[in-house]
C-alpha positions in Angstrom: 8.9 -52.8 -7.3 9.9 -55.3 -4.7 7.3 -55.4 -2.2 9.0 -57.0 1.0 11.7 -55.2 2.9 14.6 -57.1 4.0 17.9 -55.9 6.3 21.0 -57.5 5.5 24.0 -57.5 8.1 22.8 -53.5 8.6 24.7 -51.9 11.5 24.1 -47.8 12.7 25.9 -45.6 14.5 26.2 -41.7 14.4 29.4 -39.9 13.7 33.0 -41.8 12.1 33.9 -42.9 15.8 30.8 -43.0 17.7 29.3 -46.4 19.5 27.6 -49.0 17.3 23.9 -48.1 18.0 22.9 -51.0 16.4 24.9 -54.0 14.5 24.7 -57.2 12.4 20.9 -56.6 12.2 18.7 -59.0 10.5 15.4 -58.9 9.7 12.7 -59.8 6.7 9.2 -57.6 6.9 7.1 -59.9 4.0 4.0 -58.9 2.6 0.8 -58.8 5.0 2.7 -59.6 8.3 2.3 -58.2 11.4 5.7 -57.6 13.2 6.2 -56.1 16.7 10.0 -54.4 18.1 10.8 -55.1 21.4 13.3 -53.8 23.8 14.0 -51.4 26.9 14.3 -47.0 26.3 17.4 -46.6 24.5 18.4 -49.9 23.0 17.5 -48.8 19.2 14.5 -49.5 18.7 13.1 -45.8 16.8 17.1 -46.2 14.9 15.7 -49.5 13.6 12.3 -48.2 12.5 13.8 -45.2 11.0 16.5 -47.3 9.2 13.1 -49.2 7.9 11.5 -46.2 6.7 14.8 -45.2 5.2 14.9 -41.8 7.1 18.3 -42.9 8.4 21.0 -45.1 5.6 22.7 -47.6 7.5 26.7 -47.6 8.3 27.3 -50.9 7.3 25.0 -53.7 5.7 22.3 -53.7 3.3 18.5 -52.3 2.8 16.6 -54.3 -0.4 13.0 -53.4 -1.4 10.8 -50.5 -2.3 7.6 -50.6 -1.0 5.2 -47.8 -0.7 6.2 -46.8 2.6 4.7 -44.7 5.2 5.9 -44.1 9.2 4.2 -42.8 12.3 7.0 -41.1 14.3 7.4 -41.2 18.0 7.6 -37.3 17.9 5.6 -35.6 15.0 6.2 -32.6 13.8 3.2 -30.7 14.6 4.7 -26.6 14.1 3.9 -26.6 10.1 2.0 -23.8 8.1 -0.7 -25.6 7.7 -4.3 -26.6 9.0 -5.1 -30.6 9.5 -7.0 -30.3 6.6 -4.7 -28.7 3.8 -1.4 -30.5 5.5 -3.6 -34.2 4.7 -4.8 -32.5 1.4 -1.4 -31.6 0.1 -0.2 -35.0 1.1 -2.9 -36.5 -0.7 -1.8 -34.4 -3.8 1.9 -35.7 -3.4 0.4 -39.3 -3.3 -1.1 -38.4 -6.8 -4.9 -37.2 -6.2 -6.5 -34.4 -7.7 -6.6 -32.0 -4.8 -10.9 -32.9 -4.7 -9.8 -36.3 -4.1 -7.5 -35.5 -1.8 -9.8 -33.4 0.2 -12.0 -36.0 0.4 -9.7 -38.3 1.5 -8.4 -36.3 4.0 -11.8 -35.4 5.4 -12.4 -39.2 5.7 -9.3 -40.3 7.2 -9.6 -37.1 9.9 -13.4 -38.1 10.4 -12.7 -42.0 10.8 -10.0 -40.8 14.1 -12.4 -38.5 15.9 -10.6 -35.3 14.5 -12.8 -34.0 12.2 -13.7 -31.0 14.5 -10.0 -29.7 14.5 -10.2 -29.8 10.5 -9.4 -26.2 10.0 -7.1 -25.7 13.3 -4.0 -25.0 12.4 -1.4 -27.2 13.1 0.7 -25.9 15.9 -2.5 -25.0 17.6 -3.6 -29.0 18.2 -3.0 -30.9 21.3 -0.7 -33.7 21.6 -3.8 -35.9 20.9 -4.7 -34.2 18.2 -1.7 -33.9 16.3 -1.2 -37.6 17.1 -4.5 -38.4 14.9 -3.2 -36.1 12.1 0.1 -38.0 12.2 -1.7 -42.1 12.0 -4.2 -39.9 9.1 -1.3 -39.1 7.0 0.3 -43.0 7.4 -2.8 -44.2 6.0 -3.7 -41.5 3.9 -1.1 -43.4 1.0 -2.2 -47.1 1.5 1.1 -48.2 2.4 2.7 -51.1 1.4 4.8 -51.3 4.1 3.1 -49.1 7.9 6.1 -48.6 10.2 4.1 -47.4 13.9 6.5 -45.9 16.4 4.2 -45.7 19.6 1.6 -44.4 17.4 -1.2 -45.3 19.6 0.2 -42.5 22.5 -1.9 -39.7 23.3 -4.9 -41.5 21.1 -8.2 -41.8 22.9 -9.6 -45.0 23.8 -11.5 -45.0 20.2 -8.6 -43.6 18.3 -6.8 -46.4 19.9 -9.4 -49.0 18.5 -9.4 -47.7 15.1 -5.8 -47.6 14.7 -6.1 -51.1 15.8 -8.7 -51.9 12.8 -6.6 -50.3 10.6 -3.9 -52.5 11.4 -6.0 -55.4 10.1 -6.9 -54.0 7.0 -3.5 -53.2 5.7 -2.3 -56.3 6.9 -5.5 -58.1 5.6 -5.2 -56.1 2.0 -1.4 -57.9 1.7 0.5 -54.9 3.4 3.5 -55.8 5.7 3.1 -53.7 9.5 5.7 -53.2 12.2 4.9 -51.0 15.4 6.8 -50.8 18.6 4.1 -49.7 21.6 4.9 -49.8 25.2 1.9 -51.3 26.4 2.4 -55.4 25.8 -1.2 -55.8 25.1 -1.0 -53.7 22.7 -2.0 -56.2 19.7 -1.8 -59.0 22.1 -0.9 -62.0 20.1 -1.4 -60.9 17.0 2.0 -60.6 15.6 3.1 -62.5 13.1 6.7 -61.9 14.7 8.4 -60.3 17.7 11.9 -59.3 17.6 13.7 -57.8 20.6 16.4 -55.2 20.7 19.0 -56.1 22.6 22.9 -56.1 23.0 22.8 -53.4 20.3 21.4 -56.6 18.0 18.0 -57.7 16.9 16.7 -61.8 18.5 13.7 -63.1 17.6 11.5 -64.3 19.9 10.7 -68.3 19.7 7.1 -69.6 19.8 5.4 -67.0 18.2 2.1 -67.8 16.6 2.2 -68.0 13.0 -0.9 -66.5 11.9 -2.7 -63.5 13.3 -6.2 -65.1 14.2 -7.1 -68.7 15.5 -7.4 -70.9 18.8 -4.1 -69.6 20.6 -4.6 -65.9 20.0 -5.4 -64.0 22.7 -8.2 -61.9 23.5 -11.8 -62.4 23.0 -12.7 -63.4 19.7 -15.6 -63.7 17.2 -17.7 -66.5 15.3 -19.0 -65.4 11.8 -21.0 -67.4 10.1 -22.1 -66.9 6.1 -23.0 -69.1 3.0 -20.7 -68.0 -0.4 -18.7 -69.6 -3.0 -15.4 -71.2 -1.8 -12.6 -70.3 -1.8 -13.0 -67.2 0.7 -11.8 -64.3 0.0 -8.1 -63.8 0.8 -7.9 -60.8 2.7 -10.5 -62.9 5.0 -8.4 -65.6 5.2 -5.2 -63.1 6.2 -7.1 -62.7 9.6 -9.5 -65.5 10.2 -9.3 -68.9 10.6 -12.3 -70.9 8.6 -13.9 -73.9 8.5 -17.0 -75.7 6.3 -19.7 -76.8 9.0 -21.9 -79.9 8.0 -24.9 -78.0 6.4 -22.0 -76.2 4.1 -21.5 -72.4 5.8 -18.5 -71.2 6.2 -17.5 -70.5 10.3 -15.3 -68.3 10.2 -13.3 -67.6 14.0 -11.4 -63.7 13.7 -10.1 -61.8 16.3 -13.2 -58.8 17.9 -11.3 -56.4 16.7 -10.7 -57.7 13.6 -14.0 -58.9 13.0 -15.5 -55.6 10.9 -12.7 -55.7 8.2 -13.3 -59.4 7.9 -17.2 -59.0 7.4 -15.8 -56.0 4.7 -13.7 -58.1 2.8 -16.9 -60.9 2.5 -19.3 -58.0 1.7 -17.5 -56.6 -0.4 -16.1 -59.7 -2.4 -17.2 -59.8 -6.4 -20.1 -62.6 -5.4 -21.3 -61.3 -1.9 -21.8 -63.2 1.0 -24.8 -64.2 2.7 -24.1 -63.2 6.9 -25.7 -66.4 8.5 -24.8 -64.6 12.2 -21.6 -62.9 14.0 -21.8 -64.1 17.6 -19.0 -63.8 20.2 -17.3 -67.1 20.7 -18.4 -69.3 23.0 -21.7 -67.1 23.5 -24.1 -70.3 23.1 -22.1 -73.3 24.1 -25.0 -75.5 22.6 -24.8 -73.9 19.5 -21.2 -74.8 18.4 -21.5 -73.9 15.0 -22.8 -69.9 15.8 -26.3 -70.3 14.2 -27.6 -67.6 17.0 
């Protein structure tokens, strides 16, 4: 199965005479990148993620690839028979778990956004928050190949918010290809391997972009981790951190904060461990340039 997704020439509209919602679209969504969507209310932007998710078949032009997909709606459809709990389980069981496994999984996934309390609520009974956290739980609940995030962070709490954030990183860190559209700019300040705008009814991509998620030009504050392993590090480190040997041979690795737990993951994790010299803030100690604490 083709892992990356690519649009060719794709064009939407609704109805046999109705205006060109979108046209002569464009776009390439490789394996662990980070892409944002752009644009003002009404210029296409949900038509182009739900032509990405293949919910909607385009008029014209061509969708290739078949990865594992899963999409975050901007409206989720909260009235089902079902309590958070079974509604995850019975996805899980769709995704190919024994229904044990995919109670567990479930559990976790509601317990990791701060819903674990509205478990057994029923569905139509949650509030918009709540049925927000079921919505990101089932995305993740099928480690996607390909996450598709239509403002998926509103009605999250400030700590839903963050997690959804980390677990940005980790698909994109564990080779999976993301692409959200959020109103708030900051949102992922920075971090985007690519940012496209809608606009015109067309898709531009913006110039200038950083290519990598992590190093000296992203923005917000960042952290220093320093540890002592085998080289080469692991990859999914490497998706999210810029690294560097320092002179008594550590590895100093510089990641985005938020980043920063599913980097120290992926080294803890890795077949031969790593040995966690010190995670500092950067630029915590300016006389201690190589984050020895």
């Amino acid at each position: 199965m083709e892992r990356a997704l690519r649009l060719t020439a794709v064009g939407r509209r609704y109805g046999v005479r109705g205006p060109w919602v979108l046209r002569d679209v464009h776009l390439d969504l490789p394996p662990a990148a980070l892409t944002r969507v752009e644009g003002p209310n009404g210029t296409g932007k949900s038509t182009l993620l739900r032509l990405l998710a293949r919910v909607d078949a385009p008029t014209e032009g061509t969708v290739t690839g078949r990865p594992r997909t899963a999409y975050v709606p901007e409206r989720f459809p909260s009235a089902l028979p079902f309590t958070a709990l079974d509604y995850l389980t019975h996805l899980g069981t769709v995704h190919g778990l024994t229904r044990k496994a995919a109670r567990r999984a479930a559990g976790d996934r509601l317990d990791r956004f701060g819903a674990a309390a509205h478990a057994l609520t029923p569905m139509s009974s949650l509030s918009k928050g709540g049925s927000q956290k079921v919505a990101v739980a089932q995305a993740l609940l099928a480690e996607p190949e390909l996450l598709i995030l239509d403002e998926a962070w509103t009605g999250l709490d400030t700590e839903a918010r963050a997690e959804l954030e980390r677990a940005v990183a980790e698909r994109t860190a564990a080779g999976s290809a993301v692409v959200f559209v959020d109103h708030d700019p900051r949102r992922l300040a920075g971090a985007a391997d690519a940012v496209h705008t809608v606009r015109d009814g067309t898709l531009h991509r913006r110039t200038g972009e950083p290519a990598v998620a992590d190093g000296p030009g992203a923005d917000g504050p960042r952290t220093v981790v320093v540890v002592r392993g085998p080289a080469p590090l692991p990859p999914e480190a490497l998706r999210l951190a810029t690294a560097e040997e320092t002179a008594d041979g550590a590895h100093r690795l510089t990641v985005r904060a938020s980043h920063s737990d599913v980097v120290l993951r992926a080294l803890l994790s890795a077949h031969r461990p790593y040995h966690v010299v010190s995670v500092n803030p950067l630029d915590v100690n300016p006389a201690d340039p190589e984050g020895r604490g």
